[in-house]
mmCIF file as gemmi writes it, N, C-alpha and C atoms, coordinates in Angstrom:
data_model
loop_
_atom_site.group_PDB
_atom_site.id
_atom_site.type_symbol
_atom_site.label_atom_id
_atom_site.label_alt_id
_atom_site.label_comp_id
_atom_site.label_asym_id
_atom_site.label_entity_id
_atom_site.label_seq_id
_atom_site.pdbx_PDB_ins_code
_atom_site.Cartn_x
_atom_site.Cartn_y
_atom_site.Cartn_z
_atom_site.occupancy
_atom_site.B_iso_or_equiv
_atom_site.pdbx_formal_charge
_atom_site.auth_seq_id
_atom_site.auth_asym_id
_atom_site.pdbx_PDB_model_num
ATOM 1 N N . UNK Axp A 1 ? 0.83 -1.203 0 1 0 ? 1 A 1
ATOM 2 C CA . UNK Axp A 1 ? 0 0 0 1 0 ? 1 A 1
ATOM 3 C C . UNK Axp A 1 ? 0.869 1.26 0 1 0 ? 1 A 1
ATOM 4 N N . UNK Axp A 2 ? 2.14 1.301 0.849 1 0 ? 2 A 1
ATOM 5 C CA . UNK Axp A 2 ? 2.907 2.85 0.932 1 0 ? 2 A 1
ATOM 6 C C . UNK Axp A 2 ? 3.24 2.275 -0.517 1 0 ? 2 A 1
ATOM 7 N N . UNK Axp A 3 ? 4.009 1.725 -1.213 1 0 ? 3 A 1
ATOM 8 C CA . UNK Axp A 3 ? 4.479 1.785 -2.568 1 0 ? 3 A 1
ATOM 9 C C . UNK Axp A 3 ? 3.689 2.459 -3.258 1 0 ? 3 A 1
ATOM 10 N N . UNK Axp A 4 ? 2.099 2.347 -3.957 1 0 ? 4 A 1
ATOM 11 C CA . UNK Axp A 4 ? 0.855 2.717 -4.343 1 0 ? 4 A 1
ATOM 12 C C . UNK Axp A 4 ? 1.042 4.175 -3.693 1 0 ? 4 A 1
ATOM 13 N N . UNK Axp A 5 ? 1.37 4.755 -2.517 1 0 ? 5 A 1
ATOM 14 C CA . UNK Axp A 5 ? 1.089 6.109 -2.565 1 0 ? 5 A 1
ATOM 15 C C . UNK Axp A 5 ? 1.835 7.299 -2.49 1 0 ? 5 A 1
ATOM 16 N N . UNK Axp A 6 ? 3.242 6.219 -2.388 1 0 ? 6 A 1
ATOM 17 C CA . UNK Axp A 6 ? 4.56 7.352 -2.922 1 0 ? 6 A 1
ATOM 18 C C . UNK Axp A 6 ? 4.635 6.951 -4.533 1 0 ? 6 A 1
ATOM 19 N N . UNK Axp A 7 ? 4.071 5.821 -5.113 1 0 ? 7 A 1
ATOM 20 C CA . UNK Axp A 7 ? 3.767 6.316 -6.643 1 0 ? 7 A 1
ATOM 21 C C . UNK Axp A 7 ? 2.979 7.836 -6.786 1 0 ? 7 A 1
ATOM 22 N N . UNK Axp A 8 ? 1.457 7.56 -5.991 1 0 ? 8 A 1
ATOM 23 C CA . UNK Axp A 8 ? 0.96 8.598 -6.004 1 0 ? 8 A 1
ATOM 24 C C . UNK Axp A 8 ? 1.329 10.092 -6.423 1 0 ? 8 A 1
ATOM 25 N N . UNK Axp A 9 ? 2.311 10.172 -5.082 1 0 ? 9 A 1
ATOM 26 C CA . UNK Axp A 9 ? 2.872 11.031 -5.195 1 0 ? 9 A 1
ATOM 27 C C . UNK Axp A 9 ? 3.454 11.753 -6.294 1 0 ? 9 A 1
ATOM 28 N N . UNK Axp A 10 ? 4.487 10.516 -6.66 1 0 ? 10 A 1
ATOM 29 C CA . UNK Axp A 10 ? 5.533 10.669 -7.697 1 0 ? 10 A 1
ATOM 30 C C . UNK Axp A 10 ? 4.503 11.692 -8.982 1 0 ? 10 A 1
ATOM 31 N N . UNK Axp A 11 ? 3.614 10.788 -9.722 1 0 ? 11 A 1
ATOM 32 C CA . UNK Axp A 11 ? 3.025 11.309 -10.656 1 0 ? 11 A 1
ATOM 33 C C . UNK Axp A 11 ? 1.703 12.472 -10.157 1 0 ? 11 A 1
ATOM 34 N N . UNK Axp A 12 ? 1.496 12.668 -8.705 1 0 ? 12 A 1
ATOM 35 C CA . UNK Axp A 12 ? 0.755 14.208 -8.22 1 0 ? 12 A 1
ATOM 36 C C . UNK Axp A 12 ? 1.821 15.327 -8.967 1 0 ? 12 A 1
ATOM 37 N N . UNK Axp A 13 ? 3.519 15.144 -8.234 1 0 ? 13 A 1
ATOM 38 C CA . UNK Axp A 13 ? 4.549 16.459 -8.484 1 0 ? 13 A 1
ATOM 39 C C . UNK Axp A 13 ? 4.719 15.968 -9.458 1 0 ? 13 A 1
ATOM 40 N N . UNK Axp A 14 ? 4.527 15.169 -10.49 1 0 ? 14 A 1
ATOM 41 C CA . UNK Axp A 14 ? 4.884 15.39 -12.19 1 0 ? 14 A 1
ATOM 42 C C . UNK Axp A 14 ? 4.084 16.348 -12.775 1 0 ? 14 A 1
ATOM 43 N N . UNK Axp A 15 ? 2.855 15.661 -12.31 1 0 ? 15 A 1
ATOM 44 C CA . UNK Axp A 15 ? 1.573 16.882 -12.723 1 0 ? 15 A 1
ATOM 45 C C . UNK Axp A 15 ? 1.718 17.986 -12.541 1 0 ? 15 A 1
ATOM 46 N N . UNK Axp A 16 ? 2.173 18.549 -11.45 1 0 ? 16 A 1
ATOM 47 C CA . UNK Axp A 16 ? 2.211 19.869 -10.852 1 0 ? 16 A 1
ATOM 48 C C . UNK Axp A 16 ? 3.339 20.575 -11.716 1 0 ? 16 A 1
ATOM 49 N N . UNK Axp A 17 ? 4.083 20.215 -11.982 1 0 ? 17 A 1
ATOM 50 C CA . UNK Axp A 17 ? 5.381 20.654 -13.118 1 0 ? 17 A 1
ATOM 51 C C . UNK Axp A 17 ? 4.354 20.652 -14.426 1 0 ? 17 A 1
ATOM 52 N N . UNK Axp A 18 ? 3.518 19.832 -14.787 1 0 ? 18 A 1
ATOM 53 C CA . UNK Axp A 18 ? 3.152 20.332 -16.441 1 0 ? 18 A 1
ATOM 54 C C . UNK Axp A 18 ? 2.234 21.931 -15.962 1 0 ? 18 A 1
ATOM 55 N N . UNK Axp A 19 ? 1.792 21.37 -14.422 1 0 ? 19 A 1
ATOM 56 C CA . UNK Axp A 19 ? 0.715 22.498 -15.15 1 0 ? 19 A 1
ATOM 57 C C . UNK Axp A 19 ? 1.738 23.935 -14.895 1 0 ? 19 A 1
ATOM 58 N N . UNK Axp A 20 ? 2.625 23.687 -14.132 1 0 ? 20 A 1
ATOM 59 C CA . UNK Axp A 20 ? 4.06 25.104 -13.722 1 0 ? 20 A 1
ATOM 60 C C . UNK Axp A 20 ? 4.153 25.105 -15.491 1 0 ? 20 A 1
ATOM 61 N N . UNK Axp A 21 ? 4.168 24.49 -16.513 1 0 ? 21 A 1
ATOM 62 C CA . UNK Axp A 21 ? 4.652 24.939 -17.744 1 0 ? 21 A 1
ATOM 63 C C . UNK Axp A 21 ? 3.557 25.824 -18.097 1 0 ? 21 A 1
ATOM 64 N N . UNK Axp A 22 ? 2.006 24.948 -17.843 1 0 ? 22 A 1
ATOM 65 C CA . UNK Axp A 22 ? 1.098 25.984 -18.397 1 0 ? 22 A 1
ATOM 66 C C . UNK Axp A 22 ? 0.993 27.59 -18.014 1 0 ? 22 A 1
ATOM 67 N N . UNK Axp A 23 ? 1.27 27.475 -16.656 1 0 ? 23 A 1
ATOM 68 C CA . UNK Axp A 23 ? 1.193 28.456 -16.203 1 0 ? 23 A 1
ATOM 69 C C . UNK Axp A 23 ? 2.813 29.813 -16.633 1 0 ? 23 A 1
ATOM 70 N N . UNK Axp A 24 ? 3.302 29.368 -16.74 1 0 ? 24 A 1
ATOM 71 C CA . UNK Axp A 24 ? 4.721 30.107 -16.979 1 0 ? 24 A 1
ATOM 72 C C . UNK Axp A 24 ? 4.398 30.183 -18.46 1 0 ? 24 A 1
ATOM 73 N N . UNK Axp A 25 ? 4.396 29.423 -19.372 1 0 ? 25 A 1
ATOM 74 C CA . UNK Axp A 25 ? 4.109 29.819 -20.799 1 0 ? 25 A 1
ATOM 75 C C . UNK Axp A 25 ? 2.591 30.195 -21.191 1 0 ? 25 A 1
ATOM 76 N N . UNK Axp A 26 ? 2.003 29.86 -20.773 1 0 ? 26 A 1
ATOM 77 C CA . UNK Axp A 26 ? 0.543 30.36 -21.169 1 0 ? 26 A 1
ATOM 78 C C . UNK Axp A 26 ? 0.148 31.835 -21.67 1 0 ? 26 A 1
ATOM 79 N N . UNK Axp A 27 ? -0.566 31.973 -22.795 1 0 ? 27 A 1
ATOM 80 C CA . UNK Axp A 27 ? -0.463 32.934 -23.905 1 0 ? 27 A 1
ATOM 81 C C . UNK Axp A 27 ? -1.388 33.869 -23.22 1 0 ? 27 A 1
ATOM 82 N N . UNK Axp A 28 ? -2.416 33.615 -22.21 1 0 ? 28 A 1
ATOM 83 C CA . UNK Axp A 28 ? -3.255 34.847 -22.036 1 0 ? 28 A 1
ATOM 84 C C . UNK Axp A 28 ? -3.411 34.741 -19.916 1 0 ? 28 A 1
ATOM 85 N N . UNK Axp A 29 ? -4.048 35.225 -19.478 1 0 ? 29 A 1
ATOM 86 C CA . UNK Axp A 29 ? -3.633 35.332 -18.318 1 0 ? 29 A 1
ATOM 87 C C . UNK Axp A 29 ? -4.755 34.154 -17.831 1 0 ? 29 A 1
ATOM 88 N N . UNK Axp A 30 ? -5.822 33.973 -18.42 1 0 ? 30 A 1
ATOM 89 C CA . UNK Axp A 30 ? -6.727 32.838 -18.264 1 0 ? 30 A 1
ATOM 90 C C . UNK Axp A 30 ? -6.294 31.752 -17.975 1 0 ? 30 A 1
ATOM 91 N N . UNK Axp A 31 ? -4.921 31.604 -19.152 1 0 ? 31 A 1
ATOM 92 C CA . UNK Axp A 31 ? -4.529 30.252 -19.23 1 0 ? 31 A 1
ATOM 93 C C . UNK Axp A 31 ? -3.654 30.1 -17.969 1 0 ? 31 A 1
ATOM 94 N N . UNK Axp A 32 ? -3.099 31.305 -17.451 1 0 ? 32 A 1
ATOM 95 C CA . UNK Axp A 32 ? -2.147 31.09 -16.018 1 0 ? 32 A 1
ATOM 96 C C . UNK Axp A 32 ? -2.983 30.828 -15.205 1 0 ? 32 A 1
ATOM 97 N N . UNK Axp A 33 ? -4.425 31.343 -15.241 1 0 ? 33 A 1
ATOM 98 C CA . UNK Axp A 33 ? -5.224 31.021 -14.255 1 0 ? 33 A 1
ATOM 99 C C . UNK Axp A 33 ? -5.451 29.312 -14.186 1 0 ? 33 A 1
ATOM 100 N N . UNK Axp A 34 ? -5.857 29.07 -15.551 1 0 ? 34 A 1
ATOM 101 C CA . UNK Axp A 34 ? -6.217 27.806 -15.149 1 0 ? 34 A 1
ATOM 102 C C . UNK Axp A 34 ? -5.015 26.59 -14.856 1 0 ? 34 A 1
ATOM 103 N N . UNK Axp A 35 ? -3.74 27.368 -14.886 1 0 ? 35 A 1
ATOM 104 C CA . UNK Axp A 35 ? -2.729 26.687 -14.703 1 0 ? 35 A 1
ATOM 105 C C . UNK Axp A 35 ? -2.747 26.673 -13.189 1 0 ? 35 A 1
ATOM 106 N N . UNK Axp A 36 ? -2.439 27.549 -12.417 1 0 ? 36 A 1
ATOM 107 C CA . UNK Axp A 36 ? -2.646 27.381 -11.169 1 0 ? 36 A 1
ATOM 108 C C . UNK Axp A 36 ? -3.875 27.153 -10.043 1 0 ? 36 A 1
ATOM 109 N N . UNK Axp A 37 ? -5.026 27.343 -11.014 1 0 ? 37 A 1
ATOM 110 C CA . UNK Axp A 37 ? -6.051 25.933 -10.561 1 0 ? 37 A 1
ATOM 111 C C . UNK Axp A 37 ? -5.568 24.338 -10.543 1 0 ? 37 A 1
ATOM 112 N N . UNK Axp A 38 ? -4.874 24.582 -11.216 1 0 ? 38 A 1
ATOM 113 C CA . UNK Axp A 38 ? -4.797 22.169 -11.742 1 0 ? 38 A 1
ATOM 114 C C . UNK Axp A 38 ? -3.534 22.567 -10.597 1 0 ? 38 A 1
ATOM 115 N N . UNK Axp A 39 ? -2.713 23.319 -10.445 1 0 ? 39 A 1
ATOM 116 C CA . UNK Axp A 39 ? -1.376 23.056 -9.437 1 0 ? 39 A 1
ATOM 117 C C . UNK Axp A 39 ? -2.512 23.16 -8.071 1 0 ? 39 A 1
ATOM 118 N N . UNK Axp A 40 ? -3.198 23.875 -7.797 1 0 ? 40 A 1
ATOM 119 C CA . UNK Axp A 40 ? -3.891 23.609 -6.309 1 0 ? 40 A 1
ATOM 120 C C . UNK Axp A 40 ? -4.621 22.361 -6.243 1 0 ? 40 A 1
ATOM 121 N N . UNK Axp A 41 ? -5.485 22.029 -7.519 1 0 ? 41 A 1
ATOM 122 C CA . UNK Axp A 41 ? -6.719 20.42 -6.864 1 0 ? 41 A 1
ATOM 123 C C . UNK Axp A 41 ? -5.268 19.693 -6.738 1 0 ? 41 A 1
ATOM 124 N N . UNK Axp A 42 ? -4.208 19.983 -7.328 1 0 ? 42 A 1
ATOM 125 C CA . UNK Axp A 42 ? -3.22 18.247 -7.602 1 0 ? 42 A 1
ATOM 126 C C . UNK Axp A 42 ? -2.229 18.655 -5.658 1 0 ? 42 A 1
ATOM 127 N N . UNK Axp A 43 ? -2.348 19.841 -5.616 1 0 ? 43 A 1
ATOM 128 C CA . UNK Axp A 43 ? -1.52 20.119 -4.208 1 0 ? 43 A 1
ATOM 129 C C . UNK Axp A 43 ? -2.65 19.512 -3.227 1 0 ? 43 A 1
ATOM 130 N N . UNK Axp A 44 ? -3.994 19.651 -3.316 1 0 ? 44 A 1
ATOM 131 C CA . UNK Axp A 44 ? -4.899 19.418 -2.524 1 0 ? 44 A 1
ATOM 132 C C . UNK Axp A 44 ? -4.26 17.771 -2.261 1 0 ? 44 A 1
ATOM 133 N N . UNK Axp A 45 ? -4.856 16.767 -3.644 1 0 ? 45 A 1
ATOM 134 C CA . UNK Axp A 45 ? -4.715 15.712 -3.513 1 0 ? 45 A 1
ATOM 135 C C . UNK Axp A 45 ? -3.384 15.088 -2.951 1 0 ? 45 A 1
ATOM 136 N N . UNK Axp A 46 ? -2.479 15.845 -2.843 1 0 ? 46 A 1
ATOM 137 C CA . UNK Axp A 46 ? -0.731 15.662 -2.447 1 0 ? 46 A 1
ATOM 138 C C . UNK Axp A 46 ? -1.005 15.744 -0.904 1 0 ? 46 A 1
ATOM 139 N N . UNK Axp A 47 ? -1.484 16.523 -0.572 1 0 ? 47 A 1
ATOM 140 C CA . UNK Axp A 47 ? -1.891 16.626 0.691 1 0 ? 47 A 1
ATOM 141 C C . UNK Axp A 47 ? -2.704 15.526 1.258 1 0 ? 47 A 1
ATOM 142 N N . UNK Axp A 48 ? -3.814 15.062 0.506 1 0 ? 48 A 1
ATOM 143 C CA . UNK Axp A 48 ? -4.44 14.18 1.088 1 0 ? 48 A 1
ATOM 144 C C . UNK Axp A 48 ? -3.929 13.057 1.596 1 0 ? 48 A 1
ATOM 145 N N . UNK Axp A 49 ? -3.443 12.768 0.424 1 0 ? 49 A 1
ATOM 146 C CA . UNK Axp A 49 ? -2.049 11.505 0.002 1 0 ? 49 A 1
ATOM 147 C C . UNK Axp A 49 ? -0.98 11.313 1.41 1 0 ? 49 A 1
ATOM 148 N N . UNK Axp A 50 ? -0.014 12.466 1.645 1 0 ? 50 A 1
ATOM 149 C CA . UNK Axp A 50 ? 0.247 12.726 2.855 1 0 ? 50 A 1
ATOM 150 C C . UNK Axp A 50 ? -0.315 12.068 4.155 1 0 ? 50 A 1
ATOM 151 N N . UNK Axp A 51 ? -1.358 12.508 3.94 1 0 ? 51 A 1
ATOM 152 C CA . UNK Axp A 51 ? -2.112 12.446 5.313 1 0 ? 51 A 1
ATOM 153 C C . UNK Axp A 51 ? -2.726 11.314 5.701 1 0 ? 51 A 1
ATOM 154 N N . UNK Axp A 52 ? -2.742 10.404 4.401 1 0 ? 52 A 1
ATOM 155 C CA . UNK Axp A 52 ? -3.229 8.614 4.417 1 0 ? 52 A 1
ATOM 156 C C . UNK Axp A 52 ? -1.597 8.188 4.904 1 0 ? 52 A 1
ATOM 157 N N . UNK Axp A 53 ? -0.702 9.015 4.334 1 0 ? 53 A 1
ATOM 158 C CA . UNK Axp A 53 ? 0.77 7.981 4.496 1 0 ? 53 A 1
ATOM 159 C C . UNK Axp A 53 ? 0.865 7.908 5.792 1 0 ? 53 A 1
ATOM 160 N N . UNK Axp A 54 ? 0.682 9.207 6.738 1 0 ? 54 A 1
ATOM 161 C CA . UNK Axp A 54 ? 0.739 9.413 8.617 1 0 ? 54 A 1
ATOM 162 C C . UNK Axp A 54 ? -0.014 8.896 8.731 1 0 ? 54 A 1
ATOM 163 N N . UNK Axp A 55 ? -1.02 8.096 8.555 1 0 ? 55 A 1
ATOM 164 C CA . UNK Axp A 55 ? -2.22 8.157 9.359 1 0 ? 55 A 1
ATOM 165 C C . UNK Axp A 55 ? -3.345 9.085 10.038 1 0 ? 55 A 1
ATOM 166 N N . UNK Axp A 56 ? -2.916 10.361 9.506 1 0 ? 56 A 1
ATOM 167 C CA . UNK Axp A 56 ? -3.753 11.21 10.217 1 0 ? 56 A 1
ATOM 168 C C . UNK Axp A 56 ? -4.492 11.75 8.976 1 0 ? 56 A 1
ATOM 169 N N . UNK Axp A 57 ? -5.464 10.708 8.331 1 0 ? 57 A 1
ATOM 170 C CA . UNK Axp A 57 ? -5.941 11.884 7.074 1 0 ? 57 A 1
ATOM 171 C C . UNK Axp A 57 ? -7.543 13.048 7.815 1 0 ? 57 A 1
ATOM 172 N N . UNK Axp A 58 ? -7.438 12.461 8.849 1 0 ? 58 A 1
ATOM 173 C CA . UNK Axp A 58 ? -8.576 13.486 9.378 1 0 ? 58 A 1
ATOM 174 C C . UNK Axp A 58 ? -8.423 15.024 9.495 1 0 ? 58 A 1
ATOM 175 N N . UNK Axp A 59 ? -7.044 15.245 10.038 1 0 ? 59 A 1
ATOM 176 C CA . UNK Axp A 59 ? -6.25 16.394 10.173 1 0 ? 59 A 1
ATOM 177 C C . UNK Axp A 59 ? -6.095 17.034 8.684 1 0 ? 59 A 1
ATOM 178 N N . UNK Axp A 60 ? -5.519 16.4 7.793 1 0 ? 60 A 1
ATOM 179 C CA . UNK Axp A 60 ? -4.904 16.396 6.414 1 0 ? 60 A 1
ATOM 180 C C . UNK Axp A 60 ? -6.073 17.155 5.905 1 0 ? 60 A 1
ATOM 181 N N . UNK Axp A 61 ? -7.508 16.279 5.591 1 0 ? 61 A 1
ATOM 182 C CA . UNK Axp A 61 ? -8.324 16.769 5.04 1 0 ? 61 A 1
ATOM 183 C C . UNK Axp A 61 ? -9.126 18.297 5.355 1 0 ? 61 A 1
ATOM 184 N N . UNK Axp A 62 ? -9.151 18.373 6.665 1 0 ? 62 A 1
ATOM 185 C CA . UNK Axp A 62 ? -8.886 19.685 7.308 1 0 ? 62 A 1
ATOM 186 C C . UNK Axp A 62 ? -8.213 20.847 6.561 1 0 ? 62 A 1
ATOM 187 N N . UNK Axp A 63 ? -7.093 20.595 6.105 1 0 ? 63 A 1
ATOM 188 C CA . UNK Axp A 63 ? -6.437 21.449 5.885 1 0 ? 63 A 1
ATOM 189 C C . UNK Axp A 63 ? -6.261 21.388 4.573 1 0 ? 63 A 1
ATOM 190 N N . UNK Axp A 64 ? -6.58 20.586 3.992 1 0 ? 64 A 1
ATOM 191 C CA . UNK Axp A 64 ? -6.985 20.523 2.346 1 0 ? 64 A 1
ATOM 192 C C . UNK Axp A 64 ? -8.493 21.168 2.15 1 0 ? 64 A 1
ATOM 193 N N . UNK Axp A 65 ? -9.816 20.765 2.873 1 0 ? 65 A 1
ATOM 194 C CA . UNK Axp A 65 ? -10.494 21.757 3.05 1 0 ? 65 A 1
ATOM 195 C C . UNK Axp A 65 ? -10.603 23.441 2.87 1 0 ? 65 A 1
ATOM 196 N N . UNK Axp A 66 ? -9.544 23.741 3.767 1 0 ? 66 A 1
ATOM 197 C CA . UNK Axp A 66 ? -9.067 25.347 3.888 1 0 ? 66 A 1
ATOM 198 C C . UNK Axp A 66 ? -8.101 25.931 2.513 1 0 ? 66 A 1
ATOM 199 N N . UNK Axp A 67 ? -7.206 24.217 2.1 1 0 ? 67 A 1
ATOM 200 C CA . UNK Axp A 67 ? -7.124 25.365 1.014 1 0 ? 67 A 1
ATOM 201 C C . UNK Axp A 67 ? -7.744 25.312 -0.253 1 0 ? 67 A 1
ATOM 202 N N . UNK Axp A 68 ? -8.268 23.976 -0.459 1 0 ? 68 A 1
ATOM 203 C CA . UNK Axp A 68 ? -9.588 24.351 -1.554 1 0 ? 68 A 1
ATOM 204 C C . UNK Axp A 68 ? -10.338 25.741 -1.981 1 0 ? 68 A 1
ATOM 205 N N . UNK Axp A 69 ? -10.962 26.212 -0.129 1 0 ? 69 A 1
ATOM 206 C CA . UNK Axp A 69 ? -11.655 27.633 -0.321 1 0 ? 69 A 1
ATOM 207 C C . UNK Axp A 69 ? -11.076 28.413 -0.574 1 0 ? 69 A 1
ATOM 208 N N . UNK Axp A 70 ? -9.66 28.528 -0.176 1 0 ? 70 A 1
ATOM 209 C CA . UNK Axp A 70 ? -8.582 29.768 -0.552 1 0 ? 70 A 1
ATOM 210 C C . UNK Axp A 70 ? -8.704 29.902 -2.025 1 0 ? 70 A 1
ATOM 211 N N . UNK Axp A 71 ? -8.608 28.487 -3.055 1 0 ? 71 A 1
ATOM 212 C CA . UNK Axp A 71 ? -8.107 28.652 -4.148 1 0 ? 71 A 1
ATOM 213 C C . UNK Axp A 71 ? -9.462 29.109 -4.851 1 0 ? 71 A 1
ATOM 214 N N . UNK Axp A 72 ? -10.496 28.396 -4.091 1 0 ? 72 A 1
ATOM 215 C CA . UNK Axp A 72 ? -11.803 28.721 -4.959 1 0 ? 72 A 1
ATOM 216 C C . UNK Axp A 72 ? -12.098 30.394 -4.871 1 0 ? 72 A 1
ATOM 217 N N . UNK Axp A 73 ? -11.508 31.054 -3.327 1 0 ? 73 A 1
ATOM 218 C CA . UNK Axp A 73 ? -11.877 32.671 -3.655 1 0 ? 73 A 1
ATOM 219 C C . UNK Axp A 73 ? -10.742 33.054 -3.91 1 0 ? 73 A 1
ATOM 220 N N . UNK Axp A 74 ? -9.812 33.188 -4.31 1 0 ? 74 A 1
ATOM 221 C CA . UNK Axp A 74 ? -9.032 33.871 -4.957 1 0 ? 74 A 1
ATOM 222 C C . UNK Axp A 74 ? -9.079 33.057 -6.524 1 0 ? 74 A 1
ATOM 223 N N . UNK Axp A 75 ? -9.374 32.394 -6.8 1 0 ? 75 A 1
ATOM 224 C CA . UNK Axp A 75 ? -9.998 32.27 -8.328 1 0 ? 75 A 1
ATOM 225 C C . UNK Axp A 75 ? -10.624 33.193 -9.09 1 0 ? 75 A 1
ATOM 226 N N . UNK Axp A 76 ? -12.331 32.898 -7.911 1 0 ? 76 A 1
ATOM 227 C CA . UNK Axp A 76 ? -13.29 33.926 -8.101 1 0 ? 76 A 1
ATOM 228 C C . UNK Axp A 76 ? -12.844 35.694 -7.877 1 0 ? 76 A 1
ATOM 229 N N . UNK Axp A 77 ? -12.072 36.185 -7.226 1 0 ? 77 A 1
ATOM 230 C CA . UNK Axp A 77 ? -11.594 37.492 -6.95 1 0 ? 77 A 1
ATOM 231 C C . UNK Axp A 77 ? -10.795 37.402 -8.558 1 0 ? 77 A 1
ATOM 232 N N . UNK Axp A 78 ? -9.557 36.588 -8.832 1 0 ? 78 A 1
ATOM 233 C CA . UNK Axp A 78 ? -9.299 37.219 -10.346 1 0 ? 78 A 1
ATOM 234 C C . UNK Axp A 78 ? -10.112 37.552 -11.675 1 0 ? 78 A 1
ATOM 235 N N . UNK Axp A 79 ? -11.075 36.185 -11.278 1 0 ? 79 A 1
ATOM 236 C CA . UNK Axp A 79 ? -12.167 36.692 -12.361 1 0 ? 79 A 1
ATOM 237 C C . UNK Axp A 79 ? -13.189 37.267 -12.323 1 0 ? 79 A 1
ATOM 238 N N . UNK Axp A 80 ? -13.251 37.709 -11.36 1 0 ? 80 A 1
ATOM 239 C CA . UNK Axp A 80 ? -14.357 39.328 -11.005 1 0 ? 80 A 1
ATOM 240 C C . UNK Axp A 80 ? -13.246 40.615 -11.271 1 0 ? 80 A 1
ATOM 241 N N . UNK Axp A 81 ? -12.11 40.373 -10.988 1 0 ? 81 A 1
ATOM 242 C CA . UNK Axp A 81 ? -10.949 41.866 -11.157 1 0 ? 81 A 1
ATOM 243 C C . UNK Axp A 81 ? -10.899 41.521 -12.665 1 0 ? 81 A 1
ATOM 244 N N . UNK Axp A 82 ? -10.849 40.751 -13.567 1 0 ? 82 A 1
ATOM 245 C CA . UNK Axp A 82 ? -10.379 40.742 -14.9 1 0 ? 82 A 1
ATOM 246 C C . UNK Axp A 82 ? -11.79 41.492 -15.61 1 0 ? 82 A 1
ATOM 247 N N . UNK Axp A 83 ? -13.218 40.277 -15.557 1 0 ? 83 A 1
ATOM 248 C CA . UNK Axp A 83 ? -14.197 40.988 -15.563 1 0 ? 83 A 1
ATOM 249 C C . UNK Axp A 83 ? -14.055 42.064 -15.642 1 0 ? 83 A 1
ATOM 250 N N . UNK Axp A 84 ? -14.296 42.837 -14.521 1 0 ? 84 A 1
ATOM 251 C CA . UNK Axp A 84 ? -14.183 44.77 -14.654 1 0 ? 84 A 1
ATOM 252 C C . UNK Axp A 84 ? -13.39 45.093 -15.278 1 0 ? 84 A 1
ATOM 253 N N . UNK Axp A 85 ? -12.127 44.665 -15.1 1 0 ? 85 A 1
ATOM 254 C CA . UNK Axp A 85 ? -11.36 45.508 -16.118 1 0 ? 85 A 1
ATOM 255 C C . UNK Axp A 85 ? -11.626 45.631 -17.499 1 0 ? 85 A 1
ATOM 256 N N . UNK Axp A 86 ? -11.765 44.54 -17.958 1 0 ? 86 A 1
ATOM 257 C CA . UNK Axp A 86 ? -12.521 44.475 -19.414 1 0 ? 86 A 1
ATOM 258 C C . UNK Axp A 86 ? -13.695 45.684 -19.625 1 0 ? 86 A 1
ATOM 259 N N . UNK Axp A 87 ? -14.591 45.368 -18.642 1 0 ? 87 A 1
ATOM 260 C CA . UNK Axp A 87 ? -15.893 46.219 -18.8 1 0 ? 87 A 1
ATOM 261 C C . UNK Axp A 87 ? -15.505 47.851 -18.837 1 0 ? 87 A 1
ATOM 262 N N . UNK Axp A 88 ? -14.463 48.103 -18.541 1 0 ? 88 A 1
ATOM 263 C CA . UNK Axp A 88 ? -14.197 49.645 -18.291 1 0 ? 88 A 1
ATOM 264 C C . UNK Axp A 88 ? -13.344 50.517 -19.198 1 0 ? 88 A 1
């Protein structure tokens, strides 16, 4: 079972590097956005992952919880600030 979730792992931070490409090369600022959306759900799940390896995924999820909402309002805050700007 730990083998299965330091694979996990392995291919969570592979992921997290493609989407660091999207985000660093990405042609419009959308696309950085949605680049550092896929780096937070895959940090979320890294975290979770973590927290099955200690045994403590109760704690883990806790705090994957908190940053889910972070990422979900500061998502929503860029695309309400881009929004307006456009509109103006």
């Amino acid at each position: 079972m730990s083998e299965f979730l330091y694979s996990t792992m392995t291919v969570l931070a592979i992921l997290i590097l493609v989407y660091l490409y999207r985000v660093i090369a990405g042609p419009t600022v959308f696309d950085r956005l949605l680049g550092l959306n896929g780096i937070s759900t895959k940090a979320i799940l890294l975290v979770v992952v973590i927290g099955t390896i200690y045994g403590r995924v109760d704690m883990f999820v806790d705090i994957s919880t908190g940053y889910a909402l972070l990422n979900l309002v500061s998502a929503l805050a860029v695309t309400k600030y881009f929004e307006h700007r456009r509109s103006v």
